[in-house]
C-alpha positions in Angstrom: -11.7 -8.8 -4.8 -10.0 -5.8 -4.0 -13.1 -3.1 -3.8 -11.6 1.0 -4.3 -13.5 4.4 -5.7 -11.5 6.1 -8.5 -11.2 9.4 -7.8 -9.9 12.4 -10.2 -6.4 12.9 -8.2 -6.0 8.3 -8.8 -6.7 8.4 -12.1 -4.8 11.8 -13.1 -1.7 9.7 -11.5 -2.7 7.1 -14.1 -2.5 8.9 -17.0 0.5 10.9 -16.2 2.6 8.8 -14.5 2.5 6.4 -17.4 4.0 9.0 -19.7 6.9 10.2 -17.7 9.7 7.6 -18.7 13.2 7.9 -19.0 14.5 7.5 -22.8 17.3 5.1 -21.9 18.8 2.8 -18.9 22.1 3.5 -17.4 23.9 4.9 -14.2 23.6 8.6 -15.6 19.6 8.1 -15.8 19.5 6.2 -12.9 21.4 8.5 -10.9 18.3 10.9 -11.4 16.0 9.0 -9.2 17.4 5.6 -8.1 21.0 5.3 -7.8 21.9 2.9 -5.4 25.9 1.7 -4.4 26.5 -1.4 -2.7 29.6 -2.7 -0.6 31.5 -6.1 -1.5 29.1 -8.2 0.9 25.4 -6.0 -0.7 24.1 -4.5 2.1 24.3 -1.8 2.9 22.5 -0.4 -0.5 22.0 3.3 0.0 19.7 4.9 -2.8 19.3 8.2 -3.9 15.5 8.1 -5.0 14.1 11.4 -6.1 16.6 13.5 -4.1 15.7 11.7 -0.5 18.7 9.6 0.2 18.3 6.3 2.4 20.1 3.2 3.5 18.9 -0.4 3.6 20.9 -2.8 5.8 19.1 -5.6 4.6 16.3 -6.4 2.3 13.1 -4.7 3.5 10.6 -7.6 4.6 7.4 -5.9 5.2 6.5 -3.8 2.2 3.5 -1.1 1.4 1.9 -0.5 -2.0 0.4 2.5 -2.6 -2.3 2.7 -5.6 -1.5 5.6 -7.4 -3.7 4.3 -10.3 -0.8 2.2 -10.9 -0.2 -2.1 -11.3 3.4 -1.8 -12.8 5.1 -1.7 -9.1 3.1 -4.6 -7.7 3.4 -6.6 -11.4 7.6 -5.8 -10.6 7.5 -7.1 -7.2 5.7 -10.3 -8.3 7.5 -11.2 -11.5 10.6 -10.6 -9.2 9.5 -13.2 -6.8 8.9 -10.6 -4.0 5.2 -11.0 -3.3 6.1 -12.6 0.3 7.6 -9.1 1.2 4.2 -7.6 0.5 2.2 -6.8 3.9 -0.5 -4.7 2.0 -0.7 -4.2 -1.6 -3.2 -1.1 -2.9 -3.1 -1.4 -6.4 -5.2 -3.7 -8.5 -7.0 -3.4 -11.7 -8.6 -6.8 -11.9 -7.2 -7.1 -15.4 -3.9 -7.7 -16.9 -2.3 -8.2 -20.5 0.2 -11.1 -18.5 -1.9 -14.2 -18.4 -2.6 -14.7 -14.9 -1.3 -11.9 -13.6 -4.5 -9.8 -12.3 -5.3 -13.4 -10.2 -1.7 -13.1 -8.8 -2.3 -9.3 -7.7 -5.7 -10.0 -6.3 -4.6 -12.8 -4.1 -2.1 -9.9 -2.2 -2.6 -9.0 1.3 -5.0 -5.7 1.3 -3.7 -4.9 4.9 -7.5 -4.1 5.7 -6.7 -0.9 3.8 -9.5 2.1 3.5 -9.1 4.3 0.9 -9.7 7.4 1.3 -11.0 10.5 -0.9 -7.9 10.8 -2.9 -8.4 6.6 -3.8 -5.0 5.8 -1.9 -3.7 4.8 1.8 -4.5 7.9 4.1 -1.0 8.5 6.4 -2.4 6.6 9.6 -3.6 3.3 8.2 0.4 3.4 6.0 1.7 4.4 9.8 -0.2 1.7 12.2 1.0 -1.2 9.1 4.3 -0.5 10.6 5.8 -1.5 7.4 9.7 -0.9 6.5 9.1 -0.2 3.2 6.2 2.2 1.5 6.6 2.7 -2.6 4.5 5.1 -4.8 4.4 5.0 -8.4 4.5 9.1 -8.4 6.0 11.8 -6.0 1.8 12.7 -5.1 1.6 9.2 -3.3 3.5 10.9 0.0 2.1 14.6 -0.5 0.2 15.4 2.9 -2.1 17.7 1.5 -4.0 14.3 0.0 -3.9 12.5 2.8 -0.8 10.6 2.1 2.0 10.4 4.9 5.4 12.0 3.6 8.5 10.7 3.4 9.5 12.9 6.3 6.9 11.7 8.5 7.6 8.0 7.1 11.5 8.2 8.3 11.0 9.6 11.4 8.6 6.2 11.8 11.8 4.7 10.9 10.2 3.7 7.6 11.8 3.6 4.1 9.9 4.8 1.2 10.8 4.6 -2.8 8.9 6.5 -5.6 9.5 4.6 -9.1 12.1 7.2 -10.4 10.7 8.1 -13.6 8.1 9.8 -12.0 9.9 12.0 -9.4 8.8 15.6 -10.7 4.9 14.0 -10.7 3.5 15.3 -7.3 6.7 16.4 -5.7 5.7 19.4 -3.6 9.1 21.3 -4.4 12.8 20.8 -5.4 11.8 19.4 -8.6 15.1 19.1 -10.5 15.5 20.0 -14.5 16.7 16.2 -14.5 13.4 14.7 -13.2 11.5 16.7 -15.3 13.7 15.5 -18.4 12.9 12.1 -17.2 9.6 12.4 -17.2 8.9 14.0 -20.0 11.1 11.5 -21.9 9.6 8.3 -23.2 10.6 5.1 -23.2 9.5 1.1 -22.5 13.1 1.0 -21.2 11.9 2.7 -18.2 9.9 -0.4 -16.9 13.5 -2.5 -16.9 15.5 0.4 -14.9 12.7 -0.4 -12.1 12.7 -3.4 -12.0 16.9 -3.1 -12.0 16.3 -1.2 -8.9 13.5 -3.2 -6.9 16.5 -6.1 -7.4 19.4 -3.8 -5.7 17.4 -3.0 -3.0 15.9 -5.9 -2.6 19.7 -8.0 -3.0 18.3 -9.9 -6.0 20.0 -8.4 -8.8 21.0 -11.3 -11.0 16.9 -12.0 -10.6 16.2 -8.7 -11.8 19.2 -8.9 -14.6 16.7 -12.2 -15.7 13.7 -10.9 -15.7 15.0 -7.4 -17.6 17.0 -9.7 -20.0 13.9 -11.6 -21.0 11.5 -8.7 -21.3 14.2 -7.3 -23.8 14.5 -10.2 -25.5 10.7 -10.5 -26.6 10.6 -6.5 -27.0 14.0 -7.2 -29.4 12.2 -10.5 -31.0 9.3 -8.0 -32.0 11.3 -4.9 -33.4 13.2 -7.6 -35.9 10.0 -9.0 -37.0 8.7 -5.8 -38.0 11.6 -3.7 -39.0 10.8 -3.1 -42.6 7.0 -3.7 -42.6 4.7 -0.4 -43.0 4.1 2.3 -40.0 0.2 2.0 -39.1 -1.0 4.5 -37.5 -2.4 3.7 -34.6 -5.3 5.1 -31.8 -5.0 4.0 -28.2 -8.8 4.6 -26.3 -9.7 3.6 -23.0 -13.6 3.8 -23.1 -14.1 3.4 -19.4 -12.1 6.2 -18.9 -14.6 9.0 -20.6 -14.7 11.1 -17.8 -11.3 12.1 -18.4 -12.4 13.9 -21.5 -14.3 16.5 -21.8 -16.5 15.9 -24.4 -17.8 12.4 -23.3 -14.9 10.6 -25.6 -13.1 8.3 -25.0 -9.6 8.6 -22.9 -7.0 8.9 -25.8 -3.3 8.3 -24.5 -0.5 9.8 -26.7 3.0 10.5 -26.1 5.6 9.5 -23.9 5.5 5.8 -22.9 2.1 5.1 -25.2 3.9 5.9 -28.0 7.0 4.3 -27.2 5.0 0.9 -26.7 3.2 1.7 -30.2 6.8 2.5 -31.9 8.2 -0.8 -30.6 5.1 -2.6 -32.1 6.0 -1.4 -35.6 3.5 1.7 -35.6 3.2 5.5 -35.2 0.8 7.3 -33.0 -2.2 8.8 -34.4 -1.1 11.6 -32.1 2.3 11.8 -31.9 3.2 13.3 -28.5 0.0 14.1 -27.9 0.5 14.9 -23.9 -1.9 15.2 -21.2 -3.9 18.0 -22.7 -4.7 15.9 -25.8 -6.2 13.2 -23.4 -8.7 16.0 -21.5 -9.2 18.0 -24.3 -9.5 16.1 -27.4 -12.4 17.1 -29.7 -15.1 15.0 -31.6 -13.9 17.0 -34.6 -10.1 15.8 -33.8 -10.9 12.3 -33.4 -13.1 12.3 -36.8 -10.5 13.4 -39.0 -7.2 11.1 -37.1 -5.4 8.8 -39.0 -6.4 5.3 -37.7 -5.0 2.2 -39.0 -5.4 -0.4 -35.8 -7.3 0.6 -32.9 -5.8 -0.5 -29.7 -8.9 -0.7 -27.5 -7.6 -0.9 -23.4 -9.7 -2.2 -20.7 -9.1 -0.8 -17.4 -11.5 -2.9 -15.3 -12.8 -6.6 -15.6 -15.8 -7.2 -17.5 -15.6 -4.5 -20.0 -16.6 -5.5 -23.8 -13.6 -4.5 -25.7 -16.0 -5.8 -28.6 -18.6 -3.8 -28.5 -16.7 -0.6 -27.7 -14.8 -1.0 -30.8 -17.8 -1.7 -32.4 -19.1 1.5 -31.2 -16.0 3.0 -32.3 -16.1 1.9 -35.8 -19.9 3.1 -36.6 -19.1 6.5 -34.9 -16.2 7.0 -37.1 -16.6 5.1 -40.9 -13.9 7.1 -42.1 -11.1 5.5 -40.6 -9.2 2.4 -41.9 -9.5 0.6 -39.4 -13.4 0.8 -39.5 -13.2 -0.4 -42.8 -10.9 -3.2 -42.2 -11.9 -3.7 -38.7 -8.8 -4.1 -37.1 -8.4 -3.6 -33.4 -6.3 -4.8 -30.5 -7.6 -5.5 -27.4 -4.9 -4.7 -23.9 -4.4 -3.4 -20.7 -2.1 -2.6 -18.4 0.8 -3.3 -20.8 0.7 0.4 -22.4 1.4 2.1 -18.6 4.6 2.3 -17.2 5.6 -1.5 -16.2 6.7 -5.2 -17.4 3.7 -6.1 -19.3 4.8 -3.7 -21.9 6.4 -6.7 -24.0 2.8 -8.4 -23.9 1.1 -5.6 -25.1 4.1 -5.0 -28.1 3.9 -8.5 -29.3 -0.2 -8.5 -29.2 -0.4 -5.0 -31.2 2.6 -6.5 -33.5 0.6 -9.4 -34.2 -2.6 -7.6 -35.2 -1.0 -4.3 -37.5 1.4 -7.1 -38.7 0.1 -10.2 -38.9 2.3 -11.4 -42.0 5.0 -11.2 -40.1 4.2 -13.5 -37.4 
């Protein structure tokens, strides 16, 4: 198993870059941070990602993952059938809402990676991989001052490097354009398909990707129709194990952007609508006492947690809520961040805030 130390800087990546997503797919949102043209024969594919343009002759072969308190890039790679490219894959949670999946990420190459203080791959173990490919879920991931090597340093190497678009204002030392801060701040599921669109162009299996995308929309589609028409709960997303993002010893509360999008699509509305970054690091005792809470949605972030009890912990702590007194809960993962097990985590929140219509 895949050993790292969370730091602050890893987990402040997780948080964020799951709520940067753009609102909607299409050239005009992909153009932002991931445009890529292609002649008649594919290759080359040259992609504008975040401002730092690039050509690929041919599909890169030897690819680096950078944790960035992220699974949704290697979860893309795999479901994609790309996991041979993969020389060293850093991110892992060790749990996954896609049956399986976690087993599939853990069974990666680690490259003999050592992470250092800033929980991701310091510049010199990314350089002496000698891969031709380095991706990041945020802009931070190539930011020297952590460590990281840029994407500067990384070309000169003569290596390519690819920050998931939505999150191109996250961690980008300068030139941060209105656009990829629009697209961050924007919220959407659909965000997840526009990667995996562009992990398929680069890597010359677009009608794969088309597939994959295709499918997830189809369940995300399934869900909305089953729904459409049922009552709004209002619903709490808590990550226990990730107290010490708060403050005041509570749990991590995730609101806005692509948490809410997920709990929209299940047929619900956010206890905290757009609740943003400071709501997660500052929420009070007093605030979480008086939320309206229909369903919990209870989200493990490491293997072995006890959802259970946690809720159980929840409930006595707060009587008030409905969904003490009804004891309804969901239990997920890494479906409510940025990535394609958001349809998993739609359809097992559906199921539980609707259950009549299933």
């Amino acid at each position: 198993m895949f050993t790292r130390t969370l730091s602050r800087v890893a987990l402040s990546a997780l948080l964020l870059a799951g709520s940067g997503l753009l609102a909607a797919c299409g050239s005009d949102h992909a153009a932002s941070g991931g445009q890529a043209q292609d002649g008649a024969a594919g290759y080359p594919v040259t992609v504008d990602n975040c401002g730092f343009q690039q050509t690929f002759d041919k599909p890169p072969s030897r690819v680096l993952l950078l944790q960035g308190a992220s699974v949704g890039e290697v979860e893309t790679f795999l479901l994609l059938g790309l996991g041979d490219k993969i020389v060293a894959n850093a991110q892992y949670y060790g749990v996954s809402d896609i049956p399986g999946m976690a087993q599939r990420v853990d069974s990666l190459p680690k490259g003999g990676l050592k992470l250092n203080a800033s929980a991701d791959v310091p510049a010199e173990q990314a350089l002496a991989l000698q891969p031709d490919l380095v991706v990041s879920t945020w802009s931070g991931g190539f930011d020297p001052k952590f460590g990281f090597a840029s994407r500067d340093m990384l070309q000169q190497a003569g290596i390519r490097s690819l920050v998931n678009p939505v999150n191109c204002s996250y961690g980008k030392p300068k030139d941060v354009t209105a656009a990829e801060r629009d697209a961050y701040t924007a919220a959407s599921t659909t965000s997840s398909l526009d990667f995996i669109t562009l992990v398929g162009r680069i890597f010359g299996v677009p009608d794969r990707a088309r597939e994959l995308v295709d499918q997830l929309r189809v369940r995300m589609d399934a869900v909305a129709q089953k729904v459409n028409g049922q009552p709004k709960s209002k619903m709490l997303i808590a990550f226990p194990d990730m107290g010490m993002m708060n403050a005041n010893g509570l749990p991590a509360v995730f609101s806005g952007n692509i948490y809410d999008s997920v709990v929209r699509a299940a047929g619900g509305e956010p206890a905290f609508p757009n609740g943003g970054w400071d709501l997660t690091s500052n929420l009070s005792a007093e605030q979480l006492a008086a939320a309206p809470v229909d369903v919990l949605v209870i989200g493990a972030y490491r293997p072995g947690e006890d959802l259970d009890a946690e809720a159980a912990k929840l409930f006595a702590a707060y009587p008030q809520w409905n969904a003490s007194k009804s004891k309804s809960y969901v239990k997920v993962s890494d479906g409510i961040y940025l990535g394609p097990a958001n349809a998993d985590a739609i359809e097992q929140i559906a199921r539980v805030a609707h259950p009549a219509a299933f």
